[in-house]
N, C-alpha and C positions, 0 to 999 in steps of 0.2 A: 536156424533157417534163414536162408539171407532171402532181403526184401527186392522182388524184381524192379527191375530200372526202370524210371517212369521215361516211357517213349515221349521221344521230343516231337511236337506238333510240325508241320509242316507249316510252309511258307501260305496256303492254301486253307491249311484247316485252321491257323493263325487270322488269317483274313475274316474266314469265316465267323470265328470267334467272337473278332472286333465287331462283325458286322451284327451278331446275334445281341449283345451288348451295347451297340449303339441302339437297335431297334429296341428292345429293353429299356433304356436309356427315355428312350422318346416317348415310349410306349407310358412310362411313371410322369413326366412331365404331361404328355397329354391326358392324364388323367388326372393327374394336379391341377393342371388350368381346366378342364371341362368340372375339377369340384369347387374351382374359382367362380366359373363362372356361373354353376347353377347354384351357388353361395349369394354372389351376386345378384341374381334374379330372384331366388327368396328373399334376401330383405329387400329389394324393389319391390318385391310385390307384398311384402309386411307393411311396409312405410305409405306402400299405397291402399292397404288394407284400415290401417289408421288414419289417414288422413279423409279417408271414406267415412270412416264412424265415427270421426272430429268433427268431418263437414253434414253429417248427418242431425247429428247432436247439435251441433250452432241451429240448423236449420228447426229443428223441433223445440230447443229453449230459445227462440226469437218466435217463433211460435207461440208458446204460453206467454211470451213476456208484451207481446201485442194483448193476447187477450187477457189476460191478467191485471198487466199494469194501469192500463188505460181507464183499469175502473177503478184503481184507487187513487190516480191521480183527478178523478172528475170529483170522487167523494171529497179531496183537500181541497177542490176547487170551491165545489158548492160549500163546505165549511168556512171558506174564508172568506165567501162571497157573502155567507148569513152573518158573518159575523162584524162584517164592513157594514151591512143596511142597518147593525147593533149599532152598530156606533154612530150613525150618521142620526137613528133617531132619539138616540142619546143626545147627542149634542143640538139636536132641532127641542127638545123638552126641556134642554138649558137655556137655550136662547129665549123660549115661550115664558119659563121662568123667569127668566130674567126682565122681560115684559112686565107682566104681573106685579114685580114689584115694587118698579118705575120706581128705581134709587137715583133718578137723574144722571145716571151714568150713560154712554151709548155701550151696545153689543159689539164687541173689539170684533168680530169680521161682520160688522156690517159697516163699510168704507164709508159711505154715505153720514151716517150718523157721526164717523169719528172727523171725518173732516169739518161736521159741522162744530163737533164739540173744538174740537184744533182752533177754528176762525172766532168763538166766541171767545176760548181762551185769550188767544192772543189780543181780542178788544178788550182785557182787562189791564190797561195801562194803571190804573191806579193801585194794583194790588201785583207791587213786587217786595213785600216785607217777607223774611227769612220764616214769619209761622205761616203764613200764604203759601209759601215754596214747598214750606213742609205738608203740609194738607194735599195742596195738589200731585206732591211726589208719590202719597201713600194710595191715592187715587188714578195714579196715569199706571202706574209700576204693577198696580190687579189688573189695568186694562194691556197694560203689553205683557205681561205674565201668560195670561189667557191667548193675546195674538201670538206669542213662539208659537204655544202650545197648536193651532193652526197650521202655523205656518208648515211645522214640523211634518205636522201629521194632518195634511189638506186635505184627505179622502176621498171625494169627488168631486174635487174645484179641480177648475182647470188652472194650467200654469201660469197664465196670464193674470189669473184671482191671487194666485199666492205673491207673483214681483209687486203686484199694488197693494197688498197687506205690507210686505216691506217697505214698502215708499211712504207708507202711512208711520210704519213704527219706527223711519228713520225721523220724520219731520217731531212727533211725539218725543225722541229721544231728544233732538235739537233744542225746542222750546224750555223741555224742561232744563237742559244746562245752562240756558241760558238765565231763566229765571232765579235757578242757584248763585248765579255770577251775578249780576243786576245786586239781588237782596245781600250780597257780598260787598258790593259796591256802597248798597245805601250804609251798610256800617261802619264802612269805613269811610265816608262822608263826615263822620262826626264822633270822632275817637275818644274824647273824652267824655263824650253821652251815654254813648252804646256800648264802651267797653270796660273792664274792669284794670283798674291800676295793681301792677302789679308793684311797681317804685315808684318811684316823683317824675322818671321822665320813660317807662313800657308800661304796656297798656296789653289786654288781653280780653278774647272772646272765646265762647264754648256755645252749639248749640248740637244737643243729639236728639234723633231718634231712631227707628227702625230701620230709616233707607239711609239716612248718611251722619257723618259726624260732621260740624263743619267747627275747626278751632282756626283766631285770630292773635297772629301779635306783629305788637306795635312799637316804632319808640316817638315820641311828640318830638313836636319842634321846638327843642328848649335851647336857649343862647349856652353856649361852649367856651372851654378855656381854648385860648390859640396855641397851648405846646399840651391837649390833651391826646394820649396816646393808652386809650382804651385798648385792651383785647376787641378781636371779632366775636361778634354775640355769639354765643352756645342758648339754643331756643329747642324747651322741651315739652312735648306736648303728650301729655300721659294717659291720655283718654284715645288717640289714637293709636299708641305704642309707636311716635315716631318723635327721633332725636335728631336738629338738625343743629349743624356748626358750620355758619357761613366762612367764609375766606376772610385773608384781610385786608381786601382791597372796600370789603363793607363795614369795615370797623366806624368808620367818621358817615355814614351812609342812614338817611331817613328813610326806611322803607318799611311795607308790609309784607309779612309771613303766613301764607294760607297752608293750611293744611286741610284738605276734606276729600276726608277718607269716605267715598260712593260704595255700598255695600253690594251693589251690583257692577256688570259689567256689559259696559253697551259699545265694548269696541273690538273685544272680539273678531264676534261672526262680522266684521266690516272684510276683516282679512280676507287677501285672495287664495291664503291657504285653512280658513276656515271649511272649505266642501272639499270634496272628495273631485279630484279632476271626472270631468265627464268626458266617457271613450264611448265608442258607438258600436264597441264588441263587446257590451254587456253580455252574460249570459243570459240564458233563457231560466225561467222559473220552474219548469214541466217535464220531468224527468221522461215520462214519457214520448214526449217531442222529441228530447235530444238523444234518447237510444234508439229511436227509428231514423234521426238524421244520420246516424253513428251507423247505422246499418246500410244508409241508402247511399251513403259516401262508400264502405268498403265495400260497399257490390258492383260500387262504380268500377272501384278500383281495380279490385280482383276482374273484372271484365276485363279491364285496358292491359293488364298482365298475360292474361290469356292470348288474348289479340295478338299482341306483342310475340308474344312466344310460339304462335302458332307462323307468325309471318316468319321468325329468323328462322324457323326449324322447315322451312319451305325452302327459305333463300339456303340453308345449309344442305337438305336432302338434295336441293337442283345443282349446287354446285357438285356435289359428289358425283350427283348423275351425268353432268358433263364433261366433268372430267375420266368419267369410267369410259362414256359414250365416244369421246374425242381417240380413245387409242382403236376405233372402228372408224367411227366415220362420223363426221363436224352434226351438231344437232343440229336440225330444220326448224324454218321459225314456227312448224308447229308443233315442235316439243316444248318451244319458247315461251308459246302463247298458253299449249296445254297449262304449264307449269303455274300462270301466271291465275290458271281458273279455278285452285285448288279452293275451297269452302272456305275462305275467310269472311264470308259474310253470314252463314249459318251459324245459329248460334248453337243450333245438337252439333257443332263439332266434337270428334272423337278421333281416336288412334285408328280404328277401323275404317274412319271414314278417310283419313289420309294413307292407309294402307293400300285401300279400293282404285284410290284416283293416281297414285303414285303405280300398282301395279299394270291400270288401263294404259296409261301413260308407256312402262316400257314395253307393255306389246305391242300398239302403235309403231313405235320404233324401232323395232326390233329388225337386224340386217335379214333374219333369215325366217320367210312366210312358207318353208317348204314343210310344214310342221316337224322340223328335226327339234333337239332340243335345246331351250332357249337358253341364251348363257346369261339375261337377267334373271332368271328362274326366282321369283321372291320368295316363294314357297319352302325352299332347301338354303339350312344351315351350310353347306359345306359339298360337293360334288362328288359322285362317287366315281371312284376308279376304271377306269378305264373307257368310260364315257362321253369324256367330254378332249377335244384337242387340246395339246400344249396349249397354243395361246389360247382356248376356255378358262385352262386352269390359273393364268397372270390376270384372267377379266376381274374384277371387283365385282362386288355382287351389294345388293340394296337389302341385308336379313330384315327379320321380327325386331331382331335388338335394337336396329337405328331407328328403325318406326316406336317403339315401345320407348327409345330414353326422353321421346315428348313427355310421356304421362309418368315415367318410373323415376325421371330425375337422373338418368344417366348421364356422367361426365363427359366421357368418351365413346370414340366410337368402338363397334360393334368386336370382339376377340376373339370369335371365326373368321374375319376378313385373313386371306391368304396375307402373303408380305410386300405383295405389289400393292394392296391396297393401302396396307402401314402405312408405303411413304406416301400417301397424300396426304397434303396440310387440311385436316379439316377445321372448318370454321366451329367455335366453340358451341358448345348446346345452349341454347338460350334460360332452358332451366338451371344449368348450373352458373350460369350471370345473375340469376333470380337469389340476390342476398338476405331480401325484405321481403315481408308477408303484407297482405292490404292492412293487417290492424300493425303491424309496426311502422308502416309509411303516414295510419290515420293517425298512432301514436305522436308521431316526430312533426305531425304539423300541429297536432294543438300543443304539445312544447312550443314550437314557435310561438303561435298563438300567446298563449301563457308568457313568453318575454315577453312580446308587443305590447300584454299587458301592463306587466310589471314596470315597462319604462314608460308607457301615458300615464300612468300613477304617479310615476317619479316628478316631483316639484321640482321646478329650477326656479333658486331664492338668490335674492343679494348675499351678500357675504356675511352681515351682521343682523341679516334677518329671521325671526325667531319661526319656524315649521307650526305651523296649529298641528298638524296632524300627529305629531310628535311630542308634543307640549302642551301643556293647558294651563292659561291663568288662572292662580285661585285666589280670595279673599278679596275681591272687590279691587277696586283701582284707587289711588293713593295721589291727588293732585296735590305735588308741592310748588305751590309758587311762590316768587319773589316779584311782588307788586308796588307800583309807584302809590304814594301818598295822594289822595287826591286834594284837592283842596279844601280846606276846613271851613266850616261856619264862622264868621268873626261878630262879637256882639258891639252891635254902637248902643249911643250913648241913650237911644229909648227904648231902650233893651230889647231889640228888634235884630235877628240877625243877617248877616249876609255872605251869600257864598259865590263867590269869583268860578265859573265854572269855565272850565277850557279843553277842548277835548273831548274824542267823545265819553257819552256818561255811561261808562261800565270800567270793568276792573284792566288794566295797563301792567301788562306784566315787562317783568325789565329787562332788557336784550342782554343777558348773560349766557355767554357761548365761551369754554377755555378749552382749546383742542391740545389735546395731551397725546403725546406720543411715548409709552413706555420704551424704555431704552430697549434698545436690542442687545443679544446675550454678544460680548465680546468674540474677538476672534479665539480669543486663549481659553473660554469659558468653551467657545463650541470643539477646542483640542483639548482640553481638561487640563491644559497647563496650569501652573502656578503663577496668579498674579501678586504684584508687590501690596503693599497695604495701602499706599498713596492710593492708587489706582482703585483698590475697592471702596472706599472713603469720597472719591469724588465722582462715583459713579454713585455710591449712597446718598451722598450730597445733592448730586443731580436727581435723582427722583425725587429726592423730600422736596427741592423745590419745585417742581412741577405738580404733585401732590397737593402741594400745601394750597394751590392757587383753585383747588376743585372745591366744591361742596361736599363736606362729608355726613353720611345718612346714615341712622343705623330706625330698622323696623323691626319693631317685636310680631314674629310669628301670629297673624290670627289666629285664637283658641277653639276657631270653629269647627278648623281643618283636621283631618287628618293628613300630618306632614310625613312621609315615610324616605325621605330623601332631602339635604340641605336646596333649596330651590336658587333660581337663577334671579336677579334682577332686570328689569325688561324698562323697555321705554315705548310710549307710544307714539307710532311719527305719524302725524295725520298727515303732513302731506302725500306720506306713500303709502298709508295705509295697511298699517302692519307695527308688530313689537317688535321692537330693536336694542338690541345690547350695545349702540358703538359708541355713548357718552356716558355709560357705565366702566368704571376702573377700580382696581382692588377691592374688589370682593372678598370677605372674611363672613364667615358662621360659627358662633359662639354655641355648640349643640346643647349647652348643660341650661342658657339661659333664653334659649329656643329666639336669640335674633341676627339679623344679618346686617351685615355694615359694609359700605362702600360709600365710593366719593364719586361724583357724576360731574360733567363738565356743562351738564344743560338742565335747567329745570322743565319736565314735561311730566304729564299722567304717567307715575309708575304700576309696576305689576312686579307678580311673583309667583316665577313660569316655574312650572318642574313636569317629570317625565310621566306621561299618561299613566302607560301600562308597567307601574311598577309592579303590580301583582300578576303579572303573567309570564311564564305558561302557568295555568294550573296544576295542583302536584294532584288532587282526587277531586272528586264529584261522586255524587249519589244521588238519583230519583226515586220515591217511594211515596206508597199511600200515606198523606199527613193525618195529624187526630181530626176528627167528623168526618167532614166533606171536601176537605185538603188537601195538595200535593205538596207533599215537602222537597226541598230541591236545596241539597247543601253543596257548599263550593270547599273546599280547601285550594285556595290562592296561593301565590308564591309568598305572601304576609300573615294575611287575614284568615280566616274562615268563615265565614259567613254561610246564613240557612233560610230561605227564603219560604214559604207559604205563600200557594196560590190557591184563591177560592172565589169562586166565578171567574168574574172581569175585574177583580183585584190582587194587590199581592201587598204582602206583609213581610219587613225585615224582620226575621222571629228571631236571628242570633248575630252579631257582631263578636268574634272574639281574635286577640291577639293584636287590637287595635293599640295604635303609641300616644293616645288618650282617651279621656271619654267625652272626646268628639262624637256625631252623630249617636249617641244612645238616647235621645228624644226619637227616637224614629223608628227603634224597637215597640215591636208590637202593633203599631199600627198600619191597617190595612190602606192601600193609594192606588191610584189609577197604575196602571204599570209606566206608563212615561212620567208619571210624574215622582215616582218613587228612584226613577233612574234619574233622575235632574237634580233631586235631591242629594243623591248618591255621591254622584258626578261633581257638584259644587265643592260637596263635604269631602272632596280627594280622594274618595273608593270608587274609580271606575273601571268594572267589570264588564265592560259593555262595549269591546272594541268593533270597531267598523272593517269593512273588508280591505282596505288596505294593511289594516295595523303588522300584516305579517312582514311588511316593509322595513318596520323599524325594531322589529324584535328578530336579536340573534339565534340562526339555524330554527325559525319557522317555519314551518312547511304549511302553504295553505292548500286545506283541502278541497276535492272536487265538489264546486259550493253549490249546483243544482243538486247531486247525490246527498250532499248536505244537508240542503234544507226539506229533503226528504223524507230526511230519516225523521228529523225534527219534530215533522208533522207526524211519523210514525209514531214515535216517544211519545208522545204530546195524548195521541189518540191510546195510547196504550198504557198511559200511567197508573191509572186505576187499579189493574187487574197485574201488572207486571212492575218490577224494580230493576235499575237499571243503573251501572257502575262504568266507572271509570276503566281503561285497560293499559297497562305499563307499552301493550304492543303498539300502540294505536300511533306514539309519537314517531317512533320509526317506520311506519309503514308508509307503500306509495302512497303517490296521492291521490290515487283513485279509490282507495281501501284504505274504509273505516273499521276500525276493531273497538268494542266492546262489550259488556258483558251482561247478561239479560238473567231474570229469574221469573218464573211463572209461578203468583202465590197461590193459585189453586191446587198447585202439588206439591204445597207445601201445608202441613199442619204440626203440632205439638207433639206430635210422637217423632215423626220425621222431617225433618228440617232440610231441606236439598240444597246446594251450592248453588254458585253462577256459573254457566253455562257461557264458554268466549263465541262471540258473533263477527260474522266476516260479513260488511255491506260495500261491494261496489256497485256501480252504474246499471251492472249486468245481470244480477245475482245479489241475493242475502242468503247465508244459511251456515249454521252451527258448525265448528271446526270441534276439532280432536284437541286443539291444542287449551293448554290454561294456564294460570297467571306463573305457575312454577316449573314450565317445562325448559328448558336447554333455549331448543330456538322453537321459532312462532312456525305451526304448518298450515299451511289452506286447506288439506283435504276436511271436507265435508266429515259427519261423522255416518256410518254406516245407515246403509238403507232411506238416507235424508232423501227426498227429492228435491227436483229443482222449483224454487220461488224465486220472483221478480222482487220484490221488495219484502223488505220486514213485515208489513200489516197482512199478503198473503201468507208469509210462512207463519204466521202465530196463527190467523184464521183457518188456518187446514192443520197444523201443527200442534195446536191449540188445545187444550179441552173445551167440552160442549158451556161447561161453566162461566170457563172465562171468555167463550163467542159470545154468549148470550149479555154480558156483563158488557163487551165494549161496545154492543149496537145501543147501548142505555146511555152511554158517556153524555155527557153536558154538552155543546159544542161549545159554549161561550165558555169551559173550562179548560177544554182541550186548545182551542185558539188564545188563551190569555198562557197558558203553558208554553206553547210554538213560541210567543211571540217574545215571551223571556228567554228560551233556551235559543231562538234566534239571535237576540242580543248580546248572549253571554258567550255563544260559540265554542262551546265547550270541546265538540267533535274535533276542531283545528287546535284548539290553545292547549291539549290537554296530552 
C-alpha cells in the first residue's frame, strides 16, 4: 500500500505555523518567568517570615534577660558588698588588736604613727651597729609586709590614702638601706677588729639572718714587693652562693668586696612598668549594664539603617516616578514637594504606608481627571489588552514589587515592567547596599575598641629595659659592690687610737664602668662564607680581650624558688628606675649545678628575672565539693598541678605536684588569707594568678569577654557546693564572646547512677546546655531540645535545677562563695584554659 504524499504547507500556513510556535514559544518563557517570579516572592516573603520570628525572639529573650539578669547581678552585688564590710571589719579588729598589745610598733596604715616612728628612728644617731640594723630590718620588713598588703588591697581608702602609704613605705625602705650601708661602713672602719683573717694580708666578714646575708672581703694595707705580679683576686662567698673574679686592672688594688644578698625586693614595684597601664575604657563590672548598653546601641543602630533606607528608597521610587512622568509632561513642584513629605519622620513607617502616599501622589498628578483609566494604575501587575493606547503600553508603571523590595530585600527592580521601563537606570535598592546588620557594625566597633585596648596596654621601654609585666625578679636582690677602703684606726703610743676621717662617712663605692661592645658577626659570617683561621683567631682574641677587662659573676640559684626556666641576669639602674640588662655580657647556665655565670661591666644591685607565666595556658581544671565544708579547685598547669582548698575566707595549697624541687612544700597544708597565699606563691615562682593584660605576652591568647567573665565566676563560685565543674578542649578555640565548659549537677547523681558532664555555652546573651561533648567531630551551639532561654548560668541551674539543689544554694556561705570568686578571678581559668 503506498503511503500518501505529505502535502507541502503553504507560504501562509508556514507563517502561521511559525507564528503558533513563537506564541508557544513565549507563552513557556512567560510562564517560566511568572514561576521566577512568584519563586521570587516566596522566599521574600520566607526571609521576611524569619527575620519576623528572629526579631520577635530578640525582642522576648531581651525581655527575660532585663528581668532576669538584673536580679542576679544585684544578688553578686550585695555579695560582694557583704563581703567588703567582711573584710574592712576584719581588718578594723587587727588594728584594735594590735592596740591592745602595744608591742611598741605603730599600725603600718595609720601614716601618723609611722611617720612618728620614721623621725624617732632616724634620732637614733648612735645605734648604726650591723645587730641594730638587724633588729630593726626584722621590725620595719612586718611593718611594710602588712602596708603592701594595704596598699594592694585598700578597700575603702581613697586614692589619695593609698599614694601616702607609698610615700611612707618609700622613706621606710630608704632608711633602712641606709642603715645597712652606715653598719657596713662601721666594719669596715676597722678590718683587722671586726673582721676575720682569712691570710696575713684578706680579711673576711659574715653576718645572716632572716632578711639579709651581709658577707665582707678585704685585703690590708700591707708593704709589696715592687716586681710583684699577683693574679686578680677570685673572692668566694659561699653563704651567699656568689663567686666573684675581679679583672686585672684590680690585681695591685686595695679595696673592699660587699656582697649582701637582701632577701627581699624593694625595687621592683619602683618600675614604671610594674602596674598595669591605666586606660579610661576600662570595662564595666555588671553584665547587666553592659547587655542593655549592647541593646540600646543596636537599636540606635538599626533605627539609623531604617531611616537611611527609607530616605534612598524615596530618592529611588521619585526618580523612577520622574522619569516615567517626564515622557508626559515635566513634574510640578508639587509632585516635588509631595515627594519630599513622604513619613520619614513617623516611626510606624511601613510598605503600606509608602504605598498610600506614593499612590496619592500619582493621582494628583495624573494628565487625565476625565476618569478614563489611569496609566499610573498601582493596583495592576501588567495592562490588559486592548485597553490601554499604544503609548499606555511604553508608560512605566510603579507595581507592589518596587514598593515591597523596601521590606522583601529586593535587588532589582520590578519583572512585569514592560521593556521601556528596562531601560531605565535605576538607582540601587538601598537594602541591597545594606552589607551589615546593627549587631555586626556593634561587633566591628568593640573589635576596634578591643585594639585601642590592646595598644594602651602596650609598654614602650628602652631598648635594654627589663618589662615587669612580662618578667618577675625572684630571689631577692644581690648588691655586689666594689668599695674604697676607708681609713683605718692607727694606735699611738698610749694606746689610744686615731682615725683620719675624710669624706663623707658611709661606704664609697669605686667608679668602675668597662663598656664592652660584643663584636659584630662578620660580613662572611652573615654570607656563611668560609673564613681563614687567622681571621677567626683574632676575632677570638678580640673578645677574650675585652671579656677579660669585665667582672666575672657566677650565682648559685636560690633553693627557695621554683626555677622552671634558666633565668636572665638584670641590673638595677636607679637613675631610671627600672632593671636592665645593658652591663650584663655572656651569660652562661650550668643546669646540672643550678648556677648562672656572666661578666658585667658595672657593679650595681643584681637580680634574676625570668618569664611570669611559664605555666600558662592551662591544660585542665576541675571544681568540686572538697572533704567537710571545702571547695577543692585543682589546676593542671602547663608544669605544675597543683589543688587548692577553699574554706571560708581562706585557702589552703593541699597539692603541689611536678614541681623541679621541693621548693615551697612548707606551704602545703596550711590555710592563708587568699592574698597572702598568692604572695607566697608568686615569690616562690608558681604564678598562677595572671592579670588582665597577661594575654599580651602569651602566644595565640585569646582574652575573653572579661565582664561575661567575671560573671560566670561569681556563678561558679555561688554554685560550687551543689554542682562540679570542668575544663572544656572547646573553650580555647571559641570566640571571644563564648565561654564553653562543662558542668555536673550532684543531685542527679547517686551510687547507682553516676551521670557525665553536660558541655555549657555562656555568652553575654544567653547561657544554656549544647548537644555537643568533649568527643564530638566539631563544637555545635544548638541548645539541647526543649532548653529554654536563660540570661546567665545562676538562672538556668535555678529553673533548670532540682528543688534539692535550689534549696542548697540559697544556704551557701557568702564569705565562701566570695573567697572562691576571688581565686578563680585571679587564676582566670575561663581565658587561660
Amino acid at each position: 500500500m503506498n503511503k500518501p504524499k505529505k502535502k507541502k504547507l503553504t507560504k501562509r500556513e508556514r507563517d502561521k505555523l511559525k507564528e503558533e510556535q513563537a506564541k508557544q514559544q513565549a507563552r513557556e518563557l512567560e510562564a517560566a518567568r511568572q514561576r521566577q517570579i512568584a519563586e521570587k516572592k516566596r522566599k521574600a516573603a520566607e526571609e521576611k517570615r524569619l527575620a519576623k520570628l528572629k526579631r520577635e525572639t530578640e525582642l522576648a529573650n531581651h525581655a527575660i534577660r532585663t528581668k532576669t539578669l538584673v536580679n542576679s547581678c544585684k544578688l553578686f552585688a550585695q555579695m560582694k558588698e557583704s563581703k567588703t564590710q567582711q573584710d574592712i571589719a576584719c581588718r578594723d579588729q587587727i588594728e584594735w588588736q594590735h592596740f591592745i598589745n602595744n608591742d611598741g610598733l605603730p599600725f603600718p596604715s595609720n601614716i601618723s604613727a609611722m611617720n612618728t616612728y620614721l623621725y624617732l628612728w632616724k634620732l637614733e644617731t648612735d645605734c648604726y651597729t650591723i645587730d641594730h640594723a638587724e633588729r630593726r630590718a626584722l621590725e620595719v620588713l612586718k611593718l611594710l609586709d602588712y602596708l603592701n598588703e594595704v596598699i594592694d588591697i585598700p578597700l575603702d581608702k581613697p586614692p589619695l590614702t593609698v599614694e601616702m602609704w607609698k610615700s611612707v613605705r618609700s622613706d621606710f625602705r630608704e632608711e633602712l638601706q641606709s642603715r645597712i650601708d652606715k653598719a657596713t661602713y662601721l666594719i669596715l672602719r676597722n678590718l683587722e677588729e671586726n673582721m676575720i683573717h682569712i691570710d696575713l694580708e684578706t680579711v673576711k666578714y659574715l653576718k645572716q639572718c632572716s632578711a639579709f646575708i651581709l658577707s665582707l672581703w678585704s685585703v690590708l694595707k700591707l708593704p709589696r714587693s715592687s716586681n710583684d705580679d699577683r693574679p686578680s683576686p677570685t673572692i668566694d662567698f659561699p653563704d651567699c652562693g656568689v663567686n666573684i673574679q675581679l679583672p686585672p686592672q684590680f690585681s695591685q688594688s686595695f679595696i673592699a668586696v660587699r656582697t649582701l644578698w637582701l632577701k627581699y625586693n624593694h625595687f621592683s614595684d619602683l618600675s614604671r612598668s610594674w602596674n598595669k597601664p591605666q586606660v579610661s575604657f576600662d570595662e564595666e563590672d555588671d553584665l547587666f549594664e553592659f547587655t542593655n548598653k549592647k541593646w540600646e546601641e543596636t537599636e540606635k543602630i538599626r533605627k539609623e539603617i531604617e531611616e537611611e533606607e527609607i530616605k534612598q528608597e524615596i530618592e529611588r521610587q521619585k526618580l523612577l516616578f520622574v522619569k516615567k512622568k517626564s515622557k508626559h509632561q515635566p513634574p510640578s513642584s508639587e509632585a516635588s514637594d509631595s515627594l519630599k513629605t513622604f513619613r520619614l519622620s513617623d516611626k510606624t513607617f511601613s510598605k503600606d504606608i509608602l504605598l498610600a502616599d506614593i499612590e496619592k501622589l500619582a493621582e494628583s498628578q495624573s494628565p487625565m481627571n476625565d476618569g478614563s483609566e489611569n496609566e499610573f494604575d498601582l493596583t495592576k501587575s501588567a495592562p490588559k489588552s486592548g485597553e490601554q493606547s499604544p503609548s499606555s503600553e511604553k508608560a512605566a508603571q510603579l507595581d507592589l514589587a518596587n514598593v515591597d523590595s523596601l521590606s522583601k530585600g529586593l535587588d532589582s527592580p520590578p519583572s512585569e515592567a514592560n521593556d521601556d521601563v528596562k531601560e531605565i537606570e535605576y538607582p540601587a535598592s538601598p537594602v541591597s547596599q545594606r552589607a551589615k546588620s546593627p549587631n555586626q557594625i556593634w561587633a566591628e566597633k568593640e573589635e576596634m575598641k578591643a585594639e585601642r585596648l590592646r595598644e594602651a596596654l602596650t609598654l614602650e621601654l628602652d631598648e635594654k629595659e627589663i618589662n615587669l609585666r612580662r618578667y618577675v625578679v625572684l630571689g631577692g636582690v644581690f648588691h655586689l659592690d666594689l668599695l674604697q677602703q676607708p681609713s683605718q684606726a692607727q694606735q699611738l703610743a698610749n694606746k689610744c687610737y686615731l682615725t683620719l676621717l675624710t669624706g663623707p662617712q658611709n661606704i664609697q663605692p669605686i667608679n668602675y664602668l668597662e663598656l664592652y661592645e660584643p663584636p659584630a658577626p662578620s660580613q662572611d659570617a652573615l654570607l656563611q662564607t668560609k673564613t681563614s683561621s687567622e681571621e677567626e683567631e683574632h676575632e677570638a682574641k678580640t673578645k677574650k680581650e675585652g671579656l677579660e677587662k669585665l667582672v666575672t659573676v657566677s650565682i648559685v640559684l636560690p633553693d627557695n624558688i621554683l626555677w622552671f626556666e634558666p633565668p636572665t641576669v638584670v641590673q638595677w639602674d636607679d637613675q631610671h628606675k627600672y632593671w636592665s640588662t645593658q652591663y650584663i655580657f655572656d651569660q652562661k647556665f650550668n643546669e646540672e649545678k643550678q648556677v648562672v655565670v656572666f661578666r658585667a661591666g658595672r657593679m650595681r644591685p643584681f637580680g634574676l628575672a625570668t618569664f611570669r607565666f611559664s605555666n600558662l595556658p592551662y591544660q585542665t581544671w576541675e571544681i568540686r565539693p572538697g572533704p567537710g565544708s571545702t571547695i577543692s579547685f585543682s589546676i593542671t598547669a602547663a608544669i605544675i598541678i597543683v589543688e587548692f582548698l577553699v574554706k571560708n575566707d581562706e585557702i589552703c595549697l593541699n597539692q603541689l605536684q611536678n614541681a623541679t624541687s621541693t621548693a615551697l612544700q612548707e606551704l602545703v597544708g596550711i590555710f592563708y588569707k587568699p592574698h597572702k597565699l598568692m604572695k607566697l606563691l608568686r615569690e616562690g615562682g608558681v604564678d598562677l594568678f595572671p592579670p588582665d593584660d597577661a594575654f599580651l605576652y602569651l602566644e595565640n591568647a585569646r582574652n575573653k569577654h572579661q565582664i561575661t567573665e567575671n560573671h560566670v565566676y561569681h556563678c561558679m563560685a555561688l554554685l560550687a557546693t551543689t554542682h562540679m565543674f570542668s575544663w572544656s578542649r572547646w573553650n580555647l578555640l571559641a570566640a571571644h564572646e563564648n565561654i564553653v565548659f562543662q558542668i555536673k549537677e550532684l543531685a542527679r547523681q547517686t551510687k547507682q547512677k553516676l551521670t557525665n558532664y553536660q558541655m555549657l555555652l555562656v555568652t553575654p546573651w544567653c547561657a544554656r546546655l549544647v548537644v555537643c561533648t568533649e568527643v564530638s567531630q566539631a563544637f555545635m551551639e544548638e541548645g539541647i531540645e526543649g532548653m529554654s532561654f536563660y540570661a546567665d548560668l545562676y538562672n538556668l541551674v535555678m529553673d533548670y535545677g532540682l528543688e534539692e539543689t535550689k534549696e542548697s544554694i540559697k544556704e551557701v556561705s557568702v564569705t565562701l562563695a566570695q573567697t572562691l570568686f576571688y581565686l578563680l578571678r585571679k587564676t582566670r581559668i575561663l581565658t587561660f584554659s
